[in-house]
N, C-alpha and C positions, 0 to 999 in steps of 0.2 A: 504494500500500500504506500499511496505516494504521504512521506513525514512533512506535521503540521507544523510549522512555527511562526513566531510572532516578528522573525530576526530576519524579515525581507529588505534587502537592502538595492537599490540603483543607485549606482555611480559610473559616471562620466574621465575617459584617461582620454591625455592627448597623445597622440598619433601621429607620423611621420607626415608632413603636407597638410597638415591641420585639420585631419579627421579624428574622429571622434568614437569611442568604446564604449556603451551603455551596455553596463551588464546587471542581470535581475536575477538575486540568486536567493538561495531559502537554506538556515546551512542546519544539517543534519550529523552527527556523525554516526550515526548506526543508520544510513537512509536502505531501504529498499529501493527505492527512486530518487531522484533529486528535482527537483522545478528551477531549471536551468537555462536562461535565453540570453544571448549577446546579439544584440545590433548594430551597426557598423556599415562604412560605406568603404571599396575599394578605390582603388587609387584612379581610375576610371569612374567611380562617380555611380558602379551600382549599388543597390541597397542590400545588403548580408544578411543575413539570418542565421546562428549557428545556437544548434540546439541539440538533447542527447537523441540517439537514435532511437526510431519505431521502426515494427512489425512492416509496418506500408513502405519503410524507406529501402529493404531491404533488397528487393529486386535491383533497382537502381543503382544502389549502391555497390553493386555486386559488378556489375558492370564496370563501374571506375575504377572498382580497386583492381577486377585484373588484367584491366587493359592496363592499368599502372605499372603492375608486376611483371606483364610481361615483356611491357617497354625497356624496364630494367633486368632483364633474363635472357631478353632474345627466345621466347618459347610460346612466340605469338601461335602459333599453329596448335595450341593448348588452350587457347582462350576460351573456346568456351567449355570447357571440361575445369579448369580456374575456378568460373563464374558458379558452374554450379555447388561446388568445392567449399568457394563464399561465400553463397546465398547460406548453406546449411550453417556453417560460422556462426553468420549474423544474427540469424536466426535462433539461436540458442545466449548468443549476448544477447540481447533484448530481456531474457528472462534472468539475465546475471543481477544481482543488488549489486549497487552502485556502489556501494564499500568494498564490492571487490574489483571490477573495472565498470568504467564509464567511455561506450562509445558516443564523438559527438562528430553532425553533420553540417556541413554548411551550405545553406541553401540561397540560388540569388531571387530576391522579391522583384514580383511584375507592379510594376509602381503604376497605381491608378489615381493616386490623389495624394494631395499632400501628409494627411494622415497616416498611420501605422493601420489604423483602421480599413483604412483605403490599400493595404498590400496583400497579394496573395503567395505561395511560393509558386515557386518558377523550376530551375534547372538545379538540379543538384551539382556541385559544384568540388567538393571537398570532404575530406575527415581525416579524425584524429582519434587514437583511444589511451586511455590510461587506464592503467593494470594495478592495482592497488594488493597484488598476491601471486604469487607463484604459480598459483594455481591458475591463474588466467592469463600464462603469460606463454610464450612457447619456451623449449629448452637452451638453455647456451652451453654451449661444450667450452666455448673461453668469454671473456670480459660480461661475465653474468654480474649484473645489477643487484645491490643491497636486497634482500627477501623483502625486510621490512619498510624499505622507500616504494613510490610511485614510478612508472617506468611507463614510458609515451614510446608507440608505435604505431604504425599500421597510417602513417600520417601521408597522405595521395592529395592531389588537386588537380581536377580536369585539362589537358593541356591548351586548350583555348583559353584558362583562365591564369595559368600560372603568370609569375611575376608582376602582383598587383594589390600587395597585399595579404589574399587571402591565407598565405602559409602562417604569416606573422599574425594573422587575428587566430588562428587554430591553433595554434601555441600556447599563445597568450588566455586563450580561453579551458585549453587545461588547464596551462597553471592554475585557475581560481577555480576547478574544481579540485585540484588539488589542497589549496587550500580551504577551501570548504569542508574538508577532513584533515586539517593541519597538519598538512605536511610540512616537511622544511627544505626537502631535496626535490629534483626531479632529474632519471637520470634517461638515457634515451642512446642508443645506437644509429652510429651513419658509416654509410659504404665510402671507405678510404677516396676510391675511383669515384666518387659522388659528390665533385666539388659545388656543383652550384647549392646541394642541400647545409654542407656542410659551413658554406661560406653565410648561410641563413641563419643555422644555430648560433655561429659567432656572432654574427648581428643582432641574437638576442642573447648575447649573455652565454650561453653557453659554452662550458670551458672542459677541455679533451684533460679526460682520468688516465686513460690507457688505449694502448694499440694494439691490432695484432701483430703478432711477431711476423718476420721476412717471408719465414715458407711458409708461413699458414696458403698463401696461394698455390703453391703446389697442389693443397686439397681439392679432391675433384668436386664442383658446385658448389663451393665453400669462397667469398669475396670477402678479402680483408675488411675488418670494423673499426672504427671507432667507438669508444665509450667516452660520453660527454655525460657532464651533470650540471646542475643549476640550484643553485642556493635561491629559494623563494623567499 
């Protein structure tokens, strides 16, 4: 059931280019669910919506994510055997309590009027998830993250939409679910060979723990990692 409280909070952060972060959170630490929404405009001027994921998002999102992965695999000829792989995923997150991971989506609003009122969603666009346990997390054979910390993966953005913001608001929006369960770290993996992601985390703050050693690349299907963390 979704947890009641009295500690609903909106605040406003400023933003690169002088947009703006309005986030509406409810904080729980034992939540089943959480009532979570961030609004936001990308650097192009559309309107954001990034919220935890539903049951309905799951098809779609299923989609993004493996055309994502297969971009970065070269195993497009898999894609739709991925998608279905993901659909079953998501579908089972959905029913996860928020204390143990929280996926969130980011969706761009069809702007009908000036009001919030006036917006409907549109294109799915992005996501992010945070894994708050071990148990929702996949295995790491090297640079495995604290048990007891948060750990952000699974983070994609449509490629029509990337560099415009929206990686930086999906970040930024775990973070404060993370802190919504007071955390103080958040730690997260990037592919060595994956400089424009990696060049993103440093621009928010995030700072490399450990790397894989030289021949971890010899390993068959195995792509060197970085381990990055963030003091919240």
């Amino acid at each position: 059931q979704l947890v009641k409280s009295n500690r609903i909070r909106t605040r406003k952060i400023p933003l690169r280019g002088q947009r703006q972060l309005k986030i509406r959170t409810v904080s729980a630490t034992s939540a089943q669910t959480i009532d979570f929404e961030v609004r936001t405009k990308t650097s192009r001027g559309d309107s954001l919506l990034i919220r935890p994921l539903e049951m309905r998002d799951t098809a779609k999102l299923s989609v993004l994510l493996a055309r994502s992965f297969t971009e970065s695999t070269g195993t497009q000829a898999y894609n739709k055997y991925f998608e279905r792989k993901i659909a079953s995923y998501l579908r089972d997150r959905v029913g996860t309590p928020a204390r143990e991971a929280v996926c969130l989506v980011a969706v761009v609003l069809n702007q009908r009027g000036e009001n919030e009122e006036d917006q409907s969603e549109g294109e799915m666009v992005g996501t992010s998830e945070v894994s708050f346990s071990p148990l929702t997390r996949s295995i790491n054979v090297t640079l495995a993250p604290p048990d007891d910390a948060p750990y952000l993966s699974n983070m994609a953005v449509l490629e029509s939409y990337r560099r415009c913001g929206i990686g930086s608001s999906l970040i930024a929006a775990s973070e404060d679910v993370c802190k919504i369960f007071g955390a103080k770290n958040l730690y997260l993996h990037c592919r060595v060979i994956d400089l424009p992601a990696t060049e993103l985390y440093l621009s928010q703050r995030y700072s490399p723990e450990n790397t894989d050693l030289w021949f971890m690349k010899f390993v068959p299907s195995y792509e060197r990692r970085i381990l990055m963390k963030k003091q919240l």
